[in-house]
N, C-alpha and C positions, 0 to 999 in steps of 0.2 A: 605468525599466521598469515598464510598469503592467499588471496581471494582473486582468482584469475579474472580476467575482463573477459566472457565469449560474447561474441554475436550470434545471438539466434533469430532465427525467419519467424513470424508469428500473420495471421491472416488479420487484417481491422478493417470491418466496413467493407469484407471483398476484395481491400487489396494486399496484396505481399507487401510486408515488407519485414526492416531487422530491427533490433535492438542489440545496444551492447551492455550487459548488466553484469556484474558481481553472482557469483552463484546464490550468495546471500538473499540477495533483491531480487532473484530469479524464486526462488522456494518461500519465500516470505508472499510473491505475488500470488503464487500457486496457492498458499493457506491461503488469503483473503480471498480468492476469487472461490474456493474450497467454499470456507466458511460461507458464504453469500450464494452459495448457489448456480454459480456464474461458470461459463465455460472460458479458459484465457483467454482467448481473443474476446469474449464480451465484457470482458474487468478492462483489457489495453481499451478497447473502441471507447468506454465511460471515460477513462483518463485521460484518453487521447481528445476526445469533443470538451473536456474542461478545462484545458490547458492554455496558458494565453501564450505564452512564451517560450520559448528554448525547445529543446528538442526531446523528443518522444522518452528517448533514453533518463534523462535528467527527470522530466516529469513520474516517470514510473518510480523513478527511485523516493522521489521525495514524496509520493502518494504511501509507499512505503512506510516511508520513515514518518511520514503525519499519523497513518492508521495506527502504529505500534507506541509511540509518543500517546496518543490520546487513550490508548487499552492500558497505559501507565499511570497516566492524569484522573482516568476514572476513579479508581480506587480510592484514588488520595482525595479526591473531592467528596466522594461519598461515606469514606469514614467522618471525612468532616464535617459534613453534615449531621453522622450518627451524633458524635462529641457534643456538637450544639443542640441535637434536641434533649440528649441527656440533663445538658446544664440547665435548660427549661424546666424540667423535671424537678 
């Protein structure tokens, strides 16, 4: 399975510029910013004003990978919680 790297132009804040992402983390942005109501460039301009470090590209990615990790972690937390109130019970 091979996930090319493109560079696309995206507008933040008024100005051009690119990003190089994985199609993956390209279509994974598009659902969150989907989900949220958010036009792309206004999901990049949020990631891009919270980021302390490295560059635009990296940051998207792992805004990604934070968002789909914790839609993972929910579940498990809150069956776990079901389990415990049961034991109360």
């Amino acid at each position: 399975m091979e996930s090319l790297v493109l560079k696309r132009s995206i507008v933040v804040g008024g100005h051009k510029t690119s990003v190089s992402l994985e199609d993956a983390f390209w279509r994974g942005l598009k659902e969150i910013a989907s989900a949220r109501h958010l036009t792309l460039s206004a999901m990049v301009a949020e990631i891009d004003s919270g980021r302390t470090s490295g560059n635009l590209s990296s940051a998207i990615r792992l805004f990604v990978l934070d968002h789909y990790r914790a839609m993972i972690s929910a579940p498990a937390a809150s069956q776990s919680a079901h389990a415990e109130a049961q034991q109360i019970r």
